[in-house]
C-alpha positions as CSV (number, residue, x, y, z in Angstrom):
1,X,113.2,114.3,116.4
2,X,114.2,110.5,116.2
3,X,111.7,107.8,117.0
4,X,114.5,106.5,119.2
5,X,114.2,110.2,121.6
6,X,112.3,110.1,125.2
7,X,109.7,112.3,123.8
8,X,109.2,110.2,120.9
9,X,105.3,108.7,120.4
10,X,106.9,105.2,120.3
11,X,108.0,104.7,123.6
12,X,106.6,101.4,124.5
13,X,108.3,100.1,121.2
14,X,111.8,101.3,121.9
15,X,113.8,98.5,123.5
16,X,116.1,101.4,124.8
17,X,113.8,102.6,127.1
18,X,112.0,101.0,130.0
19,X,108.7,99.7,128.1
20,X,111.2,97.5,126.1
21,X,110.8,93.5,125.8
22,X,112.5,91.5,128.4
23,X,114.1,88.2,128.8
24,X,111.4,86.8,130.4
25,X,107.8,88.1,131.9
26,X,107.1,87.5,135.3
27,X,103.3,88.4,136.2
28,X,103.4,86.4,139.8
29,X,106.0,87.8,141.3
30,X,105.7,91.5,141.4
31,X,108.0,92.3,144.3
32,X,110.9,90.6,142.8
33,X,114.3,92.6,142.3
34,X,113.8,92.7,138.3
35,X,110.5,94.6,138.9
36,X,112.3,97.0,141.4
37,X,115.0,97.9,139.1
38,X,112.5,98.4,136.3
39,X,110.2,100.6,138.6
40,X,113.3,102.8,139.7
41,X,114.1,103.0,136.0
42,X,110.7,104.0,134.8
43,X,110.5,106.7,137.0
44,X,113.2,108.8,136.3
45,X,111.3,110.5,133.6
46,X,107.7,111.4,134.6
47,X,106.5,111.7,130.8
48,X,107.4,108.2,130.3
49,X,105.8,107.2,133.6
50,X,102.3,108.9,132.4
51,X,102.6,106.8,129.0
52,X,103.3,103.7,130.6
53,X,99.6,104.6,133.3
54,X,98.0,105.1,129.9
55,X,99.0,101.9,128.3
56,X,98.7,99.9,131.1
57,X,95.2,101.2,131.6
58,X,94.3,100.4,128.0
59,X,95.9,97.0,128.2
60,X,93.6,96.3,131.0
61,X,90.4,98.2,129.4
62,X,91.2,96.0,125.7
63,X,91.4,92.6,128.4
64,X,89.0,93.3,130.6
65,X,90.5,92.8,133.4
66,X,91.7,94.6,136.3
67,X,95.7,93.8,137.2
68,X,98.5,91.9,135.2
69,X,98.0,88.8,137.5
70,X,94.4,88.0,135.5
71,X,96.4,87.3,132.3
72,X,97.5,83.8,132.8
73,X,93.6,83.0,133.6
74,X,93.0,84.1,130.0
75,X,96.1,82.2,128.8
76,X,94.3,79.3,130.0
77,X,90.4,79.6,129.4
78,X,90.1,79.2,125.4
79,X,86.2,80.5,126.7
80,X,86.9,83.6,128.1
81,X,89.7,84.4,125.4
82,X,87.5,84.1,123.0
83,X,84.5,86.2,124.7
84,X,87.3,88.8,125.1
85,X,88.4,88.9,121.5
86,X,84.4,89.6,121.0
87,X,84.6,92.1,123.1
88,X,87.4,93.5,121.3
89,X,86.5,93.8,118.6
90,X,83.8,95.2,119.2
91,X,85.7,98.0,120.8
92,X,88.1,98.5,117.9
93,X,84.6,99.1,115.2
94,X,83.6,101.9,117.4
95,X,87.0,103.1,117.8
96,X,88.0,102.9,113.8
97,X,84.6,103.9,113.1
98,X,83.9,100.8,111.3
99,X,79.9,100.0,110.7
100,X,78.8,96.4,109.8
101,X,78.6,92.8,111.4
102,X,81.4,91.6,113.9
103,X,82.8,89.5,110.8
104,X,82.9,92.9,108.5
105,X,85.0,94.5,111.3
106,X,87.1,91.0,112.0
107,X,88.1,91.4,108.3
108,X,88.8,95.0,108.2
109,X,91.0,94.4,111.5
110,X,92.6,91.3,109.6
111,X,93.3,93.7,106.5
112,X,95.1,95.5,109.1
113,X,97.3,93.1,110.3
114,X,98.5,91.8,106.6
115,X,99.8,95.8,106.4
116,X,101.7,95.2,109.5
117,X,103.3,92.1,108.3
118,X,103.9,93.8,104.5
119,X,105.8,96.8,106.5
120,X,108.2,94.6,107.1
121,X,108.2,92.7,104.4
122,X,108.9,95.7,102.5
123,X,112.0,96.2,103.9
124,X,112.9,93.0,104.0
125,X,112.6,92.8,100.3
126,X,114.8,95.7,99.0
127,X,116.3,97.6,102.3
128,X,117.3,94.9,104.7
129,X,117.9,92.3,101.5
130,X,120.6,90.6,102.0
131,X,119.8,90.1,106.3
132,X,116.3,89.0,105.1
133,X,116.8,85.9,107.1
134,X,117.7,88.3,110.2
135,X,114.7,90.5,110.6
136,X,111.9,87.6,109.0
137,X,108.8,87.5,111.1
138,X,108.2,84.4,113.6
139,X,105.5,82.3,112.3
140,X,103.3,82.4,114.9
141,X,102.9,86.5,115.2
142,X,102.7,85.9,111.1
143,X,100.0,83.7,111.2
144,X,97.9,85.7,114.1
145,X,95.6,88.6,113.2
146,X,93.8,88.8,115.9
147,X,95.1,91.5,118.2
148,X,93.5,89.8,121.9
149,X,96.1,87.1,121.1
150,X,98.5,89.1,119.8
151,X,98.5,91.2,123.0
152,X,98.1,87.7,125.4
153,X,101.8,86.9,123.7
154,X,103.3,89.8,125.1
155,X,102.5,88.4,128.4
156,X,103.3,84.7,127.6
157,X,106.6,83.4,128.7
158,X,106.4,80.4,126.8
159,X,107.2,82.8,123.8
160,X,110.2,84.0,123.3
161,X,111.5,87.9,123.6
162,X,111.8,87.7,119.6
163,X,108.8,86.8,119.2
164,X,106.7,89.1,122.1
165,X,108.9,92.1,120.9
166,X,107.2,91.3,116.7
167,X,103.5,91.0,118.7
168,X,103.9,94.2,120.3
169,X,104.9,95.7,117.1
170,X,102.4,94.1,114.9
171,X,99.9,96.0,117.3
172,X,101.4,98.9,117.0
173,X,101.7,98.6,113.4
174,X,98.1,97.7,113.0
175,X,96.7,100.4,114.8
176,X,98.6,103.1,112.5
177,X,97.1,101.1,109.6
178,X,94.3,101.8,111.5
179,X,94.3,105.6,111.6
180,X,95.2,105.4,108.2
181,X,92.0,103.4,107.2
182,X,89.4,105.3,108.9
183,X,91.5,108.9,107.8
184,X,91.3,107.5,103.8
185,X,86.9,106.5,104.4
186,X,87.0,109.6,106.2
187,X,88.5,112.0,102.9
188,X,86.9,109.3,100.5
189,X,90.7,109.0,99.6
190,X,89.7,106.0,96.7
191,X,87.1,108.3,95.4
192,X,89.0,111.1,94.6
193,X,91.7,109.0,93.3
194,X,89.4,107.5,90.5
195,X,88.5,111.4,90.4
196,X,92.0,112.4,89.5
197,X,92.7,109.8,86.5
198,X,89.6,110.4,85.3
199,X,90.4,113.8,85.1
200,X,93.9,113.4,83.6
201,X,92.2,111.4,80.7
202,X,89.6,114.1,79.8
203,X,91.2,117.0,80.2
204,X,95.4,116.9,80.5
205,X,96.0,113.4,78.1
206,X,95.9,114.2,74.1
207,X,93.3,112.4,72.7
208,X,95.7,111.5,69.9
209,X,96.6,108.2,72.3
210,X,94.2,105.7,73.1
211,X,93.7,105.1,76.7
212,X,97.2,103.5,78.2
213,X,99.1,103.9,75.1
214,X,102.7,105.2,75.4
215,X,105.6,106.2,73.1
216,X,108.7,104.1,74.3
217,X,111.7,106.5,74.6
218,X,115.1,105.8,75.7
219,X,117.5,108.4,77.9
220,X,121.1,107.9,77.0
221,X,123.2,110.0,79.9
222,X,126.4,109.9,80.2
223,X,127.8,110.6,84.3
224,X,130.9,112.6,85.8
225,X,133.0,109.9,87.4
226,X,133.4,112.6,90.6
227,X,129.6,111.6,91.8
228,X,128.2,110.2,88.7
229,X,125.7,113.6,88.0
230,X,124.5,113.7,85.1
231,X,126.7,115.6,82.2
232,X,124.8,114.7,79.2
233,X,121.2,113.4,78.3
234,X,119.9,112.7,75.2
235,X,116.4,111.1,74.2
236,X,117.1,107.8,71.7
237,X,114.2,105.9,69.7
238,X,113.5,102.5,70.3
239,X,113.6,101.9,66.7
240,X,118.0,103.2,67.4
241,X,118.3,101.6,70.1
242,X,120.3,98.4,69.1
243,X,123.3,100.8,67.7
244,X,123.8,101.9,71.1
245,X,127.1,100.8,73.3
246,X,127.3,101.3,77.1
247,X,130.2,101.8,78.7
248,X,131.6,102.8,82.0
249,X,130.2,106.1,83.6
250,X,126.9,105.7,80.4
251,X,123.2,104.7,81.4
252,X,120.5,103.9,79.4
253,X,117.0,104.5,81.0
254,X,113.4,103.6,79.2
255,X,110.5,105.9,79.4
256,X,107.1,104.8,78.4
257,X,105.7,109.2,77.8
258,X,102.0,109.9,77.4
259,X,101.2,113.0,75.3
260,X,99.7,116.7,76.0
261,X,98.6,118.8,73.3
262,X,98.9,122.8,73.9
263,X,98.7,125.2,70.8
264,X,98.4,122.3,67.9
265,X,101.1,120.7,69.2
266,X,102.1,117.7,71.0
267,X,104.4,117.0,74.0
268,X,106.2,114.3,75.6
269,X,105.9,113.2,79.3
270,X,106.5,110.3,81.1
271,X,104.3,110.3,84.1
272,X,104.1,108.0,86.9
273,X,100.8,108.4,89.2
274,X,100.8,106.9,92.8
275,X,98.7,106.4,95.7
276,X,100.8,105.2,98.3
277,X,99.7,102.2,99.5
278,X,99.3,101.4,103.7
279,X,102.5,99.7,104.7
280,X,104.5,103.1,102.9
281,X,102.3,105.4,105.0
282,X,102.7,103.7,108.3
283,X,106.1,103.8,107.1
284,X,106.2,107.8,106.8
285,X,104.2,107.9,110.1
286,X,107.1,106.5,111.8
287,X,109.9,108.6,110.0
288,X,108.0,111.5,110.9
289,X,107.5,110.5,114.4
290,X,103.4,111.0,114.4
291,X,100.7,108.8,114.9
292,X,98.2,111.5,112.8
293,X,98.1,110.5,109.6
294,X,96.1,114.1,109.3
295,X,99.2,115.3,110.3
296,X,102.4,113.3,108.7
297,X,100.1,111.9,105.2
298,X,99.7,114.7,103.7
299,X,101.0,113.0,99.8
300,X,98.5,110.7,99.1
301,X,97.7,111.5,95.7
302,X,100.8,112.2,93.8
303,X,102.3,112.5,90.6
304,X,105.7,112.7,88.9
305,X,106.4,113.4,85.6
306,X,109.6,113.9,83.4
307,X,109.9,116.7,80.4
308,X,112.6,117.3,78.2
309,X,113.4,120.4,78.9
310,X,112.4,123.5,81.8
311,X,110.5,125.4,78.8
312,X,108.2,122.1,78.7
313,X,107.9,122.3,82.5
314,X,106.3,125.8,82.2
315,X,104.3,124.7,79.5
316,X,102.7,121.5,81.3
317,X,102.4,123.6,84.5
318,X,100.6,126.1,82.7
319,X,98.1,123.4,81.1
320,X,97.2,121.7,84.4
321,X,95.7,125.3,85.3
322,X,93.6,125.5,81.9
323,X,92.8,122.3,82.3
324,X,91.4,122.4,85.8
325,X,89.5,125.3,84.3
326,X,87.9,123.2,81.1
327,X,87.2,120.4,84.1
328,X,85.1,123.4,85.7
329,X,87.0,124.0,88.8
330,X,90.0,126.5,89.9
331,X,93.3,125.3,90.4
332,X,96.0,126.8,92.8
333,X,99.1,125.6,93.6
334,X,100.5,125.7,97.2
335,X,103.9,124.9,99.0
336,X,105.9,125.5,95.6
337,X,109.4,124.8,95.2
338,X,111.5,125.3,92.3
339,X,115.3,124.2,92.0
340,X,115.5,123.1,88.3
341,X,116.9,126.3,86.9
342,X,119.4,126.8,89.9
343,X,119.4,126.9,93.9
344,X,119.3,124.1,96.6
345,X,116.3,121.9,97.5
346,X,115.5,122.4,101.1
347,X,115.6,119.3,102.5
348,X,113.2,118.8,105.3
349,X,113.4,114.5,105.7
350,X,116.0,112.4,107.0
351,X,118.2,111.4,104.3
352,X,117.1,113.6,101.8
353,X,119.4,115.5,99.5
354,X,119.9,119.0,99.2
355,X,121.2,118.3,96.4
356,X,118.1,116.9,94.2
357,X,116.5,119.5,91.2
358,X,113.1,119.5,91.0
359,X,109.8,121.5,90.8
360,X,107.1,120.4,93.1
361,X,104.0,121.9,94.7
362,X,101.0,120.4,95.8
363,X,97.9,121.3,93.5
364,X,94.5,121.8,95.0
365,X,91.8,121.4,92.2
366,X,88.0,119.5,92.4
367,X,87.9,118.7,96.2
368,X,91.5,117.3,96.0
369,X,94.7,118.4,97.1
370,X,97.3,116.7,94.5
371,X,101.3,116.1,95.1
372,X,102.9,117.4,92.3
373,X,106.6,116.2,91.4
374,X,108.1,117.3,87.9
375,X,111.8,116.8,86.6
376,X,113.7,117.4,83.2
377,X,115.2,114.7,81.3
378,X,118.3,116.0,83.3
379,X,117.2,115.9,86.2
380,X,115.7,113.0,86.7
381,X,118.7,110.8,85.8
382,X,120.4,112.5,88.3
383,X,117.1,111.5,90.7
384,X,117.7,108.3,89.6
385,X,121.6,107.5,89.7
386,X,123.4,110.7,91.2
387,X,125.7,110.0,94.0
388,X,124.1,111.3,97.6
389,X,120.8,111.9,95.1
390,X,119.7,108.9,93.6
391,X,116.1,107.6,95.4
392,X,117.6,103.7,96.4
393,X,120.6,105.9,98.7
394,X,117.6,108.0,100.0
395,X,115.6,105.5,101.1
396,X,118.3,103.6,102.9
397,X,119.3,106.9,104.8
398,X,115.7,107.7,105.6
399,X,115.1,104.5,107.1
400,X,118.3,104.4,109.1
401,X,118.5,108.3,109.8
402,X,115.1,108.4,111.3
403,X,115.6,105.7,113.8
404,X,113.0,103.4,112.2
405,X,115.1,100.5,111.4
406,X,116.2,100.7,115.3
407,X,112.9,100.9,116.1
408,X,111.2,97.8,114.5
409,X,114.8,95.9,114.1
410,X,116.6,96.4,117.7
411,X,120.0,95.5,118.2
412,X,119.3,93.5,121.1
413,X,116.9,91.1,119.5
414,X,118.5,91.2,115.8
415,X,121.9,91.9,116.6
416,X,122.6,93.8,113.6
417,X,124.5,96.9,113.5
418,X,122.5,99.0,111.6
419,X,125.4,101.8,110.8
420,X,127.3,98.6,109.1
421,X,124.3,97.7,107.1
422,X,123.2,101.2,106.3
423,X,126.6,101.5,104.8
424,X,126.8,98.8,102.9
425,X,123.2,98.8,101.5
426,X,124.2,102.2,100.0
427,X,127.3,100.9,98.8
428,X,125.5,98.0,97.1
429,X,122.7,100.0,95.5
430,X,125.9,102.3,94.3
431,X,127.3,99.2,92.5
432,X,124.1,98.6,91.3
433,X,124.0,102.1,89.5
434,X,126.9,102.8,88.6
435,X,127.8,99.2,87.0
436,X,128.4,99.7,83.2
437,X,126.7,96.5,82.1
438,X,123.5,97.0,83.5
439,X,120.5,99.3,82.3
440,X,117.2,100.7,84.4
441,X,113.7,99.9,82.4
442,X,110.6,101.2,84.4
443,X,113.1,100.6,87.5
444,X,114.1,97.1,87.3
445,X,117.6,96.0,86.3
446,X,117.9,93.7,83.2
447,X,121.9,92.9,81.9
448,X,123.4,93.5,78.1
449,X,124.6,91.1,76.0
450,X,128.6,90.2,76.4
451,X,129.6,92.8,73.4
452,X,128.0,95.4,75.5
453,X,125.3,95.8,72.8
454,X,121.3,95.7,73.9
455,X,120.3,92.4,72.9
């Protein structure tokens, strides 16, 4: 379901709909024909009617007060705004479940309100780009962290629909980072994070490497020109590397591999071990239109990892188990699916690729429950630059596909048509891959010297 539907759990941020920002806010004149038309629209759906009675009712609740016409009185007495934003906060610790001093909860509610504004900065930075001017935040809902005034802009006709529209979703973006916060102190998500590498250095790491070491590697793949998949892959020391020449349809891509040792022998891997941080799981909470993170989160802990070859797969699958065992605790594997040796990856997000090989299952071991993702050399360059595959391309679609970018960049505030820019985001990040004079290290670009050799 889109965030954009009438049963979505974003109503009151969809400027489609009758909670959307208007022109101008009128609180005195309740009677007046824009009210009437608004009423007669907001009742033609009774679920939306119901969420509007339960927002207005927290608004009121979070203000204390007890109609819309006592909001200008707080727009105007800095005293009671700020005995409000007391109030409020107050409110918001017990809500959260956040112990400590007013100024320990002010500061967890501010940490909130920077993963608001890094959402869309995020985007703004890599999917929206080269519109960054478009969608930037107005400096005043920026600068403001606390949500009392926050909410009092909504209200306030001196600010512009731009600008209310960003306060409303700042809200709603910081009480999704709030979820999230009180779900991660809630699982002791931290803890078990510092759990997992801990456990990865004693148990699945050789101890032939000293703690962050790494063997640098190079993949040298050459592409079909039909979708630029991967028809050849082969692994090239640093020590060659200045003897090789890129041309058109050839990528070179670096690998910094760990080692695991089964049987007296040693084995590659490149790993790459993530927690995601708050502004991508707000992020997925939107896409997957929820407001559980219990519910939508459920790849916190996560790691991917690259192996030559399928045989090495098996073999590194089979030593997380032993391993879990030497660390004293049973290891299963839930929700596994394999398409590196043949079949189609059942896509199950917007944007995602059917097309994409890869093994993954989610490992539950020492009070954890792991995200495991794990390619060949093969594979992954396809992962990485495959037409309709490659991760930049998914995350455009997902963000477009889903209805998110709608949702927190509307056409009638931004004016952007977001099937133009969706377009031709994935048609720059395509010219980006596929451009023969430019190689991927650790996921960021650098150019080759004008012979074409590395210099």
């Amino acid at each position: 379901m889109s965030v954009l539907d009438d049963n979505s759990v974003y109503t009151s941020l969809n400027q489609r709909g009758p909670l959307a920002v208007r022109d101008s806010v009128s609180l005195d004149r309740l009677c007046c024909r824009q009210n009437k038309e608004w009423i007669a629209e907001l009742r033609r759906s009774e679920l939306t009617v119901t969420k509007f009675r339960a927002l207005r009712r927290q608004i009121f609740e979070f203000l204390n007060i007890a109609r819309f016409q006592d909001i200008p009185q707080l727009l105007a007495d800095d005293r009671a705004r700020e005995q409000c934003s007391h109030r409020a906060f107050r409110l918001l610790g017990n809500m959260f479940g956040i112990n400590g001093t007013e100024e320990g909860i002010r500061f967890r509610v501010n940490e909130y309100a920077r993963t608001a504004d890094n959402v869309i900065r995020s985007l703004q930075n890599k999917i929206f780009a080269p519109y960054a001017s478009h969608v930037a935040i107005t400096n005043e809902v920026e600068i403001t962290a606390d949500p009392v005034d926050l909410l009092l802009m909504v209200f306030d006709d001196r600010y512009h629909k731009k600008a209310r529209f960003e306060a409303h979703r700042k809200l709603s973006l910081m009480s999704l980072a709030g979820s999230i916060d009180q779900r991660e102190r809630e699982t002791e998500t931290e803890e078990k994070f510092a759990h997992f590498l801990t456990f990865l250095r004693d148990y699945v790491w050789s101890s032939g490497q000293k703690i962050g070491e790494h063997d640098i590697v190079y993949l040298l793949s050459r592409h079909d020109v039909t979708d630029f998949s991967c028809s050849d892959v082969s692994v090239i020391k640093k020590e060659d590397i200045r003897r090789v020449r890129l041309e058109q349809g050839v990528k070179l891509t670096l690998l910094k591999r760990r080692r695991f040792r089964v049987g007296g022998r040693e084995l590659p891997i490149y790993v790459s071990i993530r927690k995601k941080p708050p502004e991508a799981k707000v992020l997925k909470l939107l896409r997957k239109n929820e407001k559980n993170p219990a519910v939508a989160v459920d790849d916190e802990l996560g790691l991917m990892a690259v192996l030559n070859t399928a045989a090495d797969v098996k073999i590194f699958q089979n030593h997380l188990t032993q391993s879990a065992s030497k660390a004293d605790s049973f290891m299963i594997l839930e929700d596994i699916s394999d398409t590196l040796t043949g079949g189609m990856h059942k896509a199950s997000s917007n944007g995602s690729s059917s097309k994409t090989p890869m093994l993954k299952f989610f490992a539950r071991l020492g009070g954890m429950r792991v995200e495991f993702i794990i390619h060949t050399n093969r594979s992954w360059v396809n992962y990485m630059y495959q037409r309709d595959v490659a991760h930049d391309e998914y995350e455009v679609k997902r963000i477009f596909d889903s209805g998110v970018a709608e949702l927190l960049f509307p056409y009638s505030i931004y004016f952007l048509d977001h099937q133009s820019v969706r377009n031709s985001m994935i048609k720059l990040f395509r010219k980006q891959i596929e451009d023969a004079w430019m190689w991927m290290e650790n996921g960021v670009e650098s150019s080759l010297g004008p012979s074409g050799y590395l210099r």
